[in-house]
Rosetta silent file (secondary structure, phi, psi, omega in degrees, C-alpha in Angstrom):
SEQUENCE: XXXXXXXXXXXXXXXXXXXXXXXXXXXXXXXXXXXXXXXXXXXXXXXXXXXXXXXXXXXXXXXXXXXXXXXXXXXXXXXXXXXXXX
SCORE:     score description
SCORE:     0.000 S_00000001
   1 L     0.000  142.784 -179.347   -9.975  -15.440    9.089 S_00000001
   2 E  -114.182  118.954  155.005  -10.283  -12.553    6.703 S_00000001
   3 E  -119.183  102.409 -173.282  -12.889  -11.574    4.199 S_00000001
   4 L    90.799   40.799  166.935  -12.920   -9.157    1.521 S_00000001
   5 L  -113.459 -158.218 -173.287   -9.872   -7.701    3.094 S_00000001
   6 L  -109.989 -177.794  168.501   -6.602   -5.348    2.464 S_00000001
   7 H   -49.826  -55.820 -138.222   -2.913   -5.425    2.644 S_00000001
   8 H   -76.257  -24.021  175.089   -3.125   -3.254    5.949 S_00000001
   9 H  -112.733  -27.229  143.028   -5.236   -5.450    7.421 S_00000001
  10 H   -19.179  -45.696 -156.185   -4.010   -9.443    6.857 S_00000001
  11 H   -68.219  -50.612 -159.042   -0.347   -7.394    8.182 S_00000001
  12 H   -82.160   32.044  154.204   -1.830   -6.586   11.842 S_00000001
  13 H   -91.630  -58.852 -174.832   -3.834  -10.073   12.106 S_00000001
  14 H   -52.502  -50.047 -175.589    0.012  -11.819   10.850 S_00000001
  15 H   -86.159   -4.421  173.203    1.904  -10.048   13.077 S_00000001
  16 H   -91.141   -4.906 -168.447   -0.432  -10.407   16.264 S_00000001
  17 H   -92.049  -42.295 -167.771   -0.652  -14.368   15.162 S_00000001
  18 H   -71.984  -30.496  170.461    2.806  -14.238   14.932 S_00000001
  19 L   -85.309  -13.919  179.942    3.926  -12.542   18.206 S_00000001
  20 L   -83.142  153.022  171.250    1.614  -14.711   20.306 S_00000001
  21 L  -106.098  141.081 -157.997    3.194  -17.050   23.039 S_00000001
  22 L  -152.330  115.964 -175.244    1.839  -20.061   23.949 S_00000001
  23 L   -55.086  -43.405  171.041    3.378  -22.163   26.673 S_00000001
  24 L  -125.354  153.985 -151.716    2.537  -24.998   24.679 S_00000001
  25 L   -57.891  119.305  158.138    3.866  -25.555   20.843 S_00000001
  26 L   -94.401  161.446  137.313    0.886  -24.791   18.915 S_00000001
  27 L   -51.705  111.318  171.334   -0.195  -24.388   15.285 S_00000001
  28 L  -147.379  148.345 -158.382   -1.279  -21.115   13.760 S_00000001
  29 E  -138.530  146.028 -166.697   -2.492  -20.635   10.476 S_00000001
  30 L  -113.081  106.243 -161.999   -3.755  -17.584    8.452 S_00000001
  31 L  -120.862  136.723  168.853   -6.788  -18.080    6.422 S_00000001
  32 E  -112.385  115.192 -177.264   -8.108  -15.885    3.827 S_00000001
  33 E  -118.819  111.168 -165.735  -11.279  -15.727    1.724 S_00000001
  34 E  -114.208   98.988 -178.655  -10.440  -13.577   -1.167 S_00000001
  35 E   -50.348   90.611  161.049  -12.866  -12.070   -3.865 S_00000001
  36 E  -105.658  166.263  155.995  -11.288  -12.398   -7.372 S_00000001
  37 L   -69.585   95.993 -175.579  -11.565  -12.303  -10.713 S_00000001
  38 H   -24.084  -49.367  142.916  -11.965  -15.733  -12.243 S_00000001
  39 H   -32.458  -29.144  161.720   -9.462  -15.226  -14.717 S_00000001
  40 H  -139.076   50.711 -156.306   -6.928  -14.172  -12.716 S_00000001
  41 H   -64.245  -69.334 -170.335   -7.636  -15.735   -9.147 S_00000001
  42 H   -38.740  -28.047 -177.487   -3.820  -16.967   -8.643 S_00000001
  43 H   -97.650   14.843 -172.862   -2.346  -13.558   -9.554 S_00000001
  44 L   -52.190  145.392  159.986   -4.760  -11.288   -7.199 S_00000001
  45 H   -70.120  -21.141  149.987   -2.101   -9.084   -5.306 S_00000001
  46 H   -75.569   10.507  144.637   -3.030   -9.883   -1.900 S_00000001
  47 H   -87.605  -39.117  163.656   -2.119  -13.352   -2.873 S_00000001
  48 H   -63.954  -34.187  171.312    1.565  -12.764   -4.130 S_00000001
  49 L   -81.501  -12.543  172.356    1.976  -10.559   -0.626 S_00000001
  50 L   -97.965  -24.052  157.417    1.037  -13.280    1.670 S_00000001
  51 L   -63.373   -6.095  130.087    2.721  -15.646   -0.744 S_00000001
  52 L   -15.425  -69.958 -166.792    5.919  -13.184   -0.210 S_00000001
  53 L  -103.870  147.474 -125.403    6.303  -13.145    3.234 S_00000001
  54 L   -80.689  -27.528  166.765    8.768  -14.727    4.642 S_00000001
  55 L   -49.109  -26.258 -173.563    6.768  -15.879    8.389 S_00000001
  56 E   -77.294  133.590  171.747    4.344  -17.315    5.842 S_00000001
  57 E  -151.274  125.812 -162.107    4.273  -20.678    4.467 S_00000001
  58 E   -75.502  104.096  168.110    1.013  -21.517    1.684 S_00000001
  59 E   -71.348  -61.304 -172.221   -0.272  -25.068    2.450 S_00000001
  60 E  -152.563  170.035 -165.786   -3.032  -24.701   -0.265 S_00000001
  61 E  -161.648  126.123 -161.185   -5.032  -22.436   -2.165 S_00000001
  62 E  -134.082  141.038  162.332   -8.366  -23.252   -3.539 S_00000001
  63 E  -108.488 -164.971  163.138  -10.825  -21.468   -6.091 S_00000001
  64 E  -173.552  160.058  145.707  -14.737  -21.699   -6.946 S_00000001
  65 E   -38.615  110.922  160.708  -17.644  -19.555   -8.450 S_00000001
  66 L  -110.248 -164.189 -161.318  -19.599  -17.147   -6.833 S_00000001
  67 L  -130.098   81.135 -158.603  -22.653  -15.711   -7.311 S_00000001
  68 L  -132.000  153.089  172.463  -23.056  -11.941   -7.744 S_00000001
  69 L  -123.995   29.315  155.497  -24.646   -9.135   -9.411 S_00000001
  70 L   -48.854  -67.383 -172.142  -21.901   -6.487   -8.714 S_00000001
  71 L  -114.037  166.058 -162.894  -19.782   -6.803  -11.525 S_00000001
  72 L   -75.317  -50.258 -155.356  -19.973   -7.151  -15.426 S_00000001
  73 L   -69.256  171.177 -162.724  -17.030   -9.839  -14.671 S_00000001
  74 L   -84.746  139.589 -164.041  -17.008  -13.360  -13.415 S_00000001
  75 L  -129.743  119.746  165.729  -16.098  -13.047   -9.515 S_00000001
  76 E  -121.393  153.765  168.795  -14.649  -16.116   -7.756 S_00000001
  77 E   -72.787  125.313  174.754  -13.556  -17.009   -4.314 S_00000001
  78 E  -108.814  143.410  174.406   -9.844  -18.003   -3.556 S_00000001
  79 E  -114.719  164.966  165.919   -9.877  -19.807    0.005 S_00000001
  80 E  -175.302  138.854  179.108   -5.978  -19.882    1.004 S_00000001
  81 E  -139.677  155.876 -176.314   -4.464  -21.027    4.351 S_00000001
  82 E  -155.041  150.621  177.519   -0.875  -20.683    5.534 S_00000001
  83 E   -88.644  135.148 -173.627    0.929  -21.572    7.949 S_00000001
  84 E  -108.758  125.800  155.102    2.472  -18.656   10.233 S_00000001
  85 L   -91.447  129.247  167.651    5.914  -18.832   12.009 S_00000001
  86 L   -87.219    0.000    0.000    7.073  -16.888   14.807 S_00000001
């Protein structure tokens, strides 16, 4: 699971999830909790690159409210899990 993270680093967690072998057929899924701006949670760009790639498959993507005194703007959480193929 990733939080409050980059491009650079979701690729080497995907591609070590993706490269592991497992004797027996397992599940593996890539979960992200991703700080956006409530107005535009669906288009954040580290959602369109893990929606993108092609190993990748989105089961669901959920937002909500947080609670911050950072920014002038409204800051929400996108949760999003996918499934990864090797």
């Amino acid at each position: 699971m990733k939080i409050r993270s980059t491009f650079h680093s979701y690729e080497k967690d995907i591609v070590k999830l993706s490269e592991t072998q497992n004797p027996k057929k397992v599940n593996k899924y890539f979960i992200a909790l991703i700080d956006t701006w409530c107005d535009n949670k669906n288009i954040d760009p580290r959602i369109l690159y893990l929606n993108k790639r092609e190993n990748l498959k989105l089961i669901d993507i959920k937002a909500f409210p947080t609670k911050q005194n950072r920014y002038n703007k409204d800051v929400c959480c996108s949760f999003g899990i996918w499934t990864v193929n090797s």
